[in-house]
C-alpha positions in Angstrom: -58.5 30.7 -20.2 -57.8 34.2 -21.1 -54.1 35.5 -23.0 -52.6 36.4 -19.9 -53.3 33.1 -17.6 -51.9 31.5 -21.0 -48.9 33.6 -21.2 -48.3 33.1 -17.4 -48.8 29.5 -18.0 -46.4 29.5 -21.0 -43.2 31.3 -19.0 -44.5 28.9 -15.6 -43.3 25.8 -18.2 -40.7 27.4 -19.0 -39.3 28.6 -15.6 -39.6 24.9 -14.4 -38.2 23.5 -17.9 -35.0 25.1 -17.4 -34.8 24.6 -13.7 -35.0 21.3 -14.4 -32.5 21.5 -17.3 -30.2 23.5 -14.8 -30.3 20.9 -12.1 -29.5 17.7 -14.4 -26.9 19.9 -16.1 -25.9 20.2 -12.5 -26.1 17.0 -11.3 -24.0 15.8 -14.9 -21.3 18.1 -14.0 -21.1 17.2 -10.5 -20.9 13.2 -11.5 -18.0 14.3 -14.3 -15.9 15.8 -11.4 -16.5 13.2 -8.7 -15.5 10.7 -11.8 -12.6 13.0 -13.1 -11.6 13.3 -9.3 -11.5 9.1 -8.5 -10.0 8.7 -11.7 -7.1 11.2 -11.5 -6.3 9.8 -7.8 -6.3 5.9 -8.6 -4.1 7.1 -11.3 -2.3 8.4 -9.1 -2.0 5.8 -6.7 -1.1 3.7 -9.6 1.8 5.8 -10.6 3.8 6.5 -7.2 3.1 2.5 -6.4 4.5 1.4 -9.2 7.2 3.8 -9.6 8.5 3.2 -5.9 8.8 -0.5 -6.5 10.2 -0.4 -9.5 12.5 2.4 -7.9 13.4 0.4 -4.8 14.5 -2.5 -7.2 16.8 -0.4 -8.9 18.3 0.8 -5.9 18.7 -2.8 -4.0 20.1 -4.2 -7.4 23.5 -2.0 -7.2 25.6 -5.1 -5.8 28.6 -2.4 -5.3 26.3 -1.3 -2.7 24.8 -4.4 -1.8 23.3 -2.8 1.8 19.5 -3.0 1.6 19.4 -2.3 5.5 21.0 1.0 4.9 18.8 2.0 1.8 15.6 1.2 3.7 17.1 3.2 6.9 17.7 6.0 4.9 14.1 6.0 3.0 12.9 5.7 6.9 14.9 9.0 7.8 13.2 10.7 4.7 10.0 10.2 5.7 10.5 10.8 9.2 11.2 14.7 7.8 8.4 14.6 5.8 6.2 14.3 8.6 7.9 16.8 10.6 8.4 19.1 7.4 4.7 18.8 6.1 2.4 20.8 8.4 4.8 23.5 7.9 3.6 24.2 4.8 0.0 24.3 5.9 0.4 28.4 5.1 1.1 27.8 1.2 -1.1 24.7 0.7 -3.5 24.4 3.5 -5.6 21.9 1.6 -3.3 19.0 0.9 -1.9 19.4 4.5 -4.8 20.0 6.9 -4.6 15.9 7.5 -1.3 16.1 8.8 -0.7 17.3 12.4 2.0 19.4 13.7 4.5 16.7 15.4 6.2 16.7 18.3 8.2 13.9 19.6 7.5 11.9 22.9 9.2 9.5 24.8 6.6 7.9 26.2 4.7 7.2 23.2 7.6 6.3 21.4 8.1 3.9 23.9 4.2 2.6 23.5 4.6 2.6 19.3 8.2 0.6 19.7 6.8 -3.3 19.8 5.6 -2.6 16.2 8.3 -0.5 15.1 10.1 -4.1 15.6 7.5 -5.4 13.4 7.8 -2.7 11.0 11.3 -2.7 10.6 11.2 -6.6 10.1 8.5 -6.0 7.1 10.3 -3.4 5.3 13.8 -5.2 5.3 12.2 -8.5 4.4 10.4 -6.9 1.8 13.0 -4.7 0.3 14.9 -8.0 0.6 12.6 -10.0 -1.1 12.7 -8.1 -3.9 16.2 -8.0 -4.8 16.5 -11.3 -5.3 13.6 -12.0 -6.9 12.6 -8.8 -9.1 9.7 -7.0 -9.9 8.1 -9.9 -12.2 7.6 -12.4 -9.7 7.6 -10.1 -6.5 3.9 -10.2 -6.6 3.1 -14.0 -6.6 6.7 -14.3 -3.9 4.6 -11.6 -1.8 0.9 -13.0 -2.1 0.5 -14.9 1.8 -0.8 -11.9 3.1 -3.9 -12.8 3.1 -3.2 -16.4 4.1 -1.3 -14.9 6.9 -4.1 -13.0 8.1 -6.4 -15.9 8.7 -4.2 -17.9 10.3 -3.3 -15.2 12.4 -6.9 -14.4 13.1 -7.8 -18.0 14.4 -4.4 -18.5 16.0 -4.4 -14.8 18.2 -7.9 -13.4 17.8 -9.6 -17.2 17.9 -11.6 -15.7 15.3 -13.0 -18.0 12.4 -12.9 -17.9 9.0 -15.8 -18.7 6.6 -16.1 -21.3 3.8 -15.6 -19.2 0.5 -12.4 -16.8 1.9 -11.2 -20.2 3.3 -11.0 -21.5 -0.5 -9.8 -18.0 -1.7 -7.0 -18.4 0.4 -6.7 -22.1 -1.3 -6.3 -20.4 -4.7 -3.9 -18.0 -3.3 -1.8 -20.7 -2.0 -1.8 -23.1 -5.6 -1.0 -19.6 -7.3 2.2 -19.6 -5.0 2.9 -22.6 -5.2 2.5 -23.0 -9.3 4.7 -19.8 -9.6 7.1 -21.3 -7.7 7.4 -24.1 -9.6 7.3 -22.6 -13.2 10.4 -20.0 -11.8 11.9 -23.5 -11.2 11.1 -24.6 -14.3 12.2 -21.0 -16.3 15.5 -21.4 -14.0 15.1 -18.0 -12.3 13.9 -19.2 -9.2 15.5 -18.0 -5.7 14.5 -19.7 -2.9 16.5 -17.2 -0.4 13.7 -14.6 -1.9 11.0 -16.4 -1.6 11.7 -17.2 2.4 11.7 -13.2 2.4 8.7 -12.7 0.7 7.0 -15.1 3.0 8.5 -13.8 6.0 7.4 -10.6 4.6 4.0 -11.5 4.3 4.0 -13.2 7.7 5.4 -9.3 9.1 2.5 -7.2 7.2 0.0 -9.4 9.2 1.7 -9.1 12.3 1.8 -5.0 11.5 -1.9 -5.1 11.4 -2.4 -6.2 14.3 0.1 -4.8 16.5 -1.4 -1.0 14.9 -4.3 -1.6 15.6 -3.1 -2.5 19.4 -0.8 0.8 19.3 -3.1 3.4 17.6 -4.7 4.5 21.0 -0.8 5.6 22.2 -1.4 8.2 19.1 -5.0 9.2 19.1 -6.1 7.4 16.3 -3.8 9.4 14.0 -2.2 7.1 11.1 0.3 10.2 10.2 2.0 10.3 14.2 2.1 7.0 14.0 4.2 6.4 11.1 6.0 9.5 12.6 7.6 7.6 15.8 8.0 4.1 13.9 10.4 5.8 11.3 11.9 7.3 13.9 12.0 4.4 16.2 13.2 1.8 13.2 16.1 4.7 12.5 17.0 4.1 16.0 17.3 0.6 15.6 18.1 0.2 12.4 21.7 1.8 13.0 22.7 -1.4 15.3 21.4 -3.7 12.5 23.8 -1.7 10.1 26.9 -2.3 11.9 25.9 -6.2 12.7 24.9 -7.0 9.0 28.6 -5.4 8.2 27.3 -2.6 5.5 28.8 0.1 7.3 32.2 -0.8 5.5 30.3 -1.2 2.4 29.0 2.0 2.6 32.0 4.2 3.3 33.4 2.2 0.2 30.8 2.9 -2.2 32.1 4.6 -5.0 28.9 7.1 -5.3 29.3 8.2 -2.2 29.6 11.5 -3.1 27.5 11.8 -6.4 24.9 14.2 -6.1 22.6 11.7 -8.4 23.1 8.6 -6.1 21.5 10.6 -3.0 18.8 12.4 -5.2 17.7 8.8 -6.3 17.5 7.9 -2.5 15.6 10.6 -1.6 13.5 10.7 -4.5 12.9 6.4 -3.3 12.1 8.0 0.2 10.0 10.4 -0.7 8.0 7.7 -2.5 7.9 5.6 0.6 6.1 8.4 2.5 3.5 9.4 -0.3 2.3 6.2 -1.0 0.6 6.2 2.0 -0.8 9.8 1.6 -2.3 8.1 -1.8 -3.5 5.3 -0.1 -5.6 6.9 2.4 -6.7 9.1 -0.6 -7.9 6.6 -2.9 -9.5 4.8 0.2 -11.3 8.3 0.9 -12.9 8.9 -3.1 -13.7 5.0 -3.9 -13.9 2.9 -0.6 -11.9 -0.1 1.0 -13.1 -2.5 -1.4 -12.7 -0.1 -4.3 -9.0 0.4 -2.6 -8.2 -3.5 -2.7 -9.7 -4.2 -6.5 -7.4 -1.3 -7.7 -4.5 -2.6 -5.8 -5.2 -6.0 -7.3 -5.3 -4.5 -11.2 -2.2 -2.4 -9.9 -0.3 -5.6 -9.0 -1.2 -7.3 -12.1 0.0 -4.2 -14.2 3.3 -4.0 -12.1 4.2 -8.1 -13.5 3.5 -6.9 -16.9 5.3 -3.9 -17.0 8.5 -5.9 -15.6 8.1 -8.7 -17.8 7.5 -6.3 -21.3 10.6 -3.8 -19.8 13.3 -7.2 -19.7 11.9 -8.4 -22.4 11.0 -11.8 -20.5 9.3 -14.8 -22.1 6.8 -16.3 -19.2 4.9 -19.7 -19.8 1.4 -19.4 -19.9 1.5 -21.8 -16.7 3.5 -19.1 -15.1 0.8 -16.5 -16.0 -1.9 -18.4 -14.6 -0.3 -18.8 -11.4 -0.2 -14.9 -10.7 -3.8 -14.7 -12.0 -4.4 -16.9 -9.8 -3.0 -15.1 -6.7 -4.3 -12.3 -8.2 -7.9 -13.8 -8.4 -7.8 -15.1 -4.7 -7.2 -11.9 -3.2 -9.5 -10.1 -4.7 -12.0 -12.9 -3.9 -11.1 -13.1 -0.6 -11.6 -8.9 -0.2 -15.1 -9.3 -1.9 -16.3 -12.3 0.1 -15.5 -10.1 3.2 -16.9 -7.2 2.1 -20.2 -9.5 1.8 -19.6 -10.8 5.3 -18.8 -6.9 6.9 -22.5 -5.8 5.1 -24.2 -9.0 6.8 -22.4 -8.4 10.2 -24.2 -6.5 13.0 -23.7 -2.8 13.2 -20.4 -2.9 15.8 -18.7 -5.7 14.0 -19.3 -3.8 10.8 -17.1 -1.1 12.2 -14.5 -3.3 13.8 -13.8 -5.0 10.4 -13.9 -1.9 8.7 -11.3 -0.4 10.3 -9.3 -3.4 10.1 -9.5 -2.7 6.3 -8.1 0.9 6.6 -4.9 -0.6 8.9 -1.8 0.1 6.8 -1.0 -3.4 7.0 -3.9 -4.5 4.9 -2.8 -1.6 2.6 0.5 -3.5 2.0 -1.0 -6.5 0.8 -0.3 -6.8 -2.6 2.8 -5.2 -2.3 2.7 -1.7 -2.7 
């Protein structure tokens, strides 16, 4: 081999060592963004969760006020313009709002949408309900039959069984209630008017599930025009519910009626309401339903701590067991699915799937 087949053989080596250099380099920075990207959006997710319930707490604990059905009809206007408001800033920021459609509203479909704006509206007020009489600390472990919900459901509506291991997930979900209950008996914080909420709440997320996925068709499959004519249908009938409940003369008698800080704090909670769900479809779009669950799980579990460091609680260690417990069970139960969804045939796959990305599955933990 002469110099010049050398030479040519020399600059060949290193042509192909620095393409190869370029590409890993390449394939490193590529893997630092996707992680950067996941990270900053569970982050995220974690901070407008956690801040609305905490938020929504503050807001139901004024007993001046004392009218959660008004608060939550209020958060429901708000996000009812948000939807509307949104695309119309597709011209200054076209890339956060290309998933929302321009809306405009329909009788008719409102009409279709309003047998689960009924259920809607019976979830958010037991659940704003629930937690005003029981807090942030043990809303978690008060809110936790979701899941049980959903297999019972499943059998009693769908006829549609439920295997061995998510049968005994849901076993440790229901000792984790149970024990929690008992040791907020025990600690002498325990309201049993808050607990009926939280399971009736938990009874109306499974119901929402199901009565979406029945009522998506009516709005093409779009998650974003649906929550549009529920908030507006559950405005509609929440103003009824106002008058019944007797908070309409608690309201004119509120002494912040006019303070400027009082209605920023609403809207601030409403404006929370509608991006958690922006967040959740997100975080469900950079990790995956599973991914979505096992965050929402650690989320949970940071919530209780945050509430019990913030009053300055002293729990029992029973006490803690019995939210790691629930806490345990439902991410069980998610993994043991998503075992069963990878084993099912192709269509089934898809069905349960899409069962995952249903809002009310995204409300399990109590968002």
């Amino acid at each position: 081999m002469n110099r010049a087949q050398l030479k040519r053989s020399g600059i060949l080596r290193m042509a192909l060592s620095d393409s190869e250099a370029a590409d890993a380099g390449g394939r490193a920075d590529t893997f630092l963004l996707r992680a950067v990207r996941i990270a900053a959006v569970v982050a995220l997710y974690w901070f407008i969760s956690i801040t609305m319930v905490f938020l929504n707490d503050f807001l139901l604990d004024n007993r001046e006020l004392d009218a959660p059905l008004f608060v939550t009809f209020f958060q429901c206007a708000v996000t009812v313009t948000l939807c509307w408001a949104v695309p119309l800033l597709s011209a200054l920021c076209p890339r956060v709002t290309e998933e929302f459609p321009s809306l405009r509203f329909d009788l008719k479909t409102s009409r279709e949408v309003l047998p689960l704006s009924v259920v809607f509206i019976a979830m958010i007020t037991f659940n704003n309900l629930c937690l005003q009489h029981v807090g942030v600390a043990f809303y978690t472990v008060s809110r936790s039959l979701s899941t049980v919900f959903n297999v019972l459901l499943s059998y009693v509506v769908l006829r549609q069984g439920t295997s061995l291991p998510a049968l005994i997930s849901c076993g440790v979900i229901l000792g984790g209630f149970w024990l929690g209950i008992d040791q907020e008996g025990v600690a002498g914080s325990l309201s049993w008017t808050g607990v009926a909420y939280g399971v009736l709440a938990s009874a109306c997320v499974s119901l929402n599930a199901i009565y979406t996925k029945k009522v998506l068709p009516a709005v093409d499959g779009n998650i974003w025009k649906l929550s549009y004519y529920n908030n507006i249908n559950a405005c509609v009938l929440f103003v009824p519910l106002i008058v019944v409940f007797g908070e309409l003369p608690r309201v004119t008698s509120f002494s912040r009626l006019s303070d400027p800080a009082f209605w920023a704090m609403m809207t601030v909670g409403g404006g929370f309401g509608f991006a958690i769900g922006y967040v959740t479809g997100l975080q469900i779009k950079y990790t995956s339903p599973l991914t979505h669950n096992v965050s929402g799980t650690a989320k949970a579990c940071a919530q209780t701590v945050i509430a019990v460091v913030y009053n300055a609680s002293s729990k029992s260690l029973l006490w803690w067991t019995s939210n790691l417990m629930v806490l345990g069970g439902s991410s069980a139960y998610t993994w043991v699915k998503s075992l069963e969804m990878k084993k099912a045939p192709p269509k089934e796959a898809q069905d349960l799937a899409k069962e995952k990305l249903l809002p009310g599955e995204k409300l399990n933990l109590g968002v």
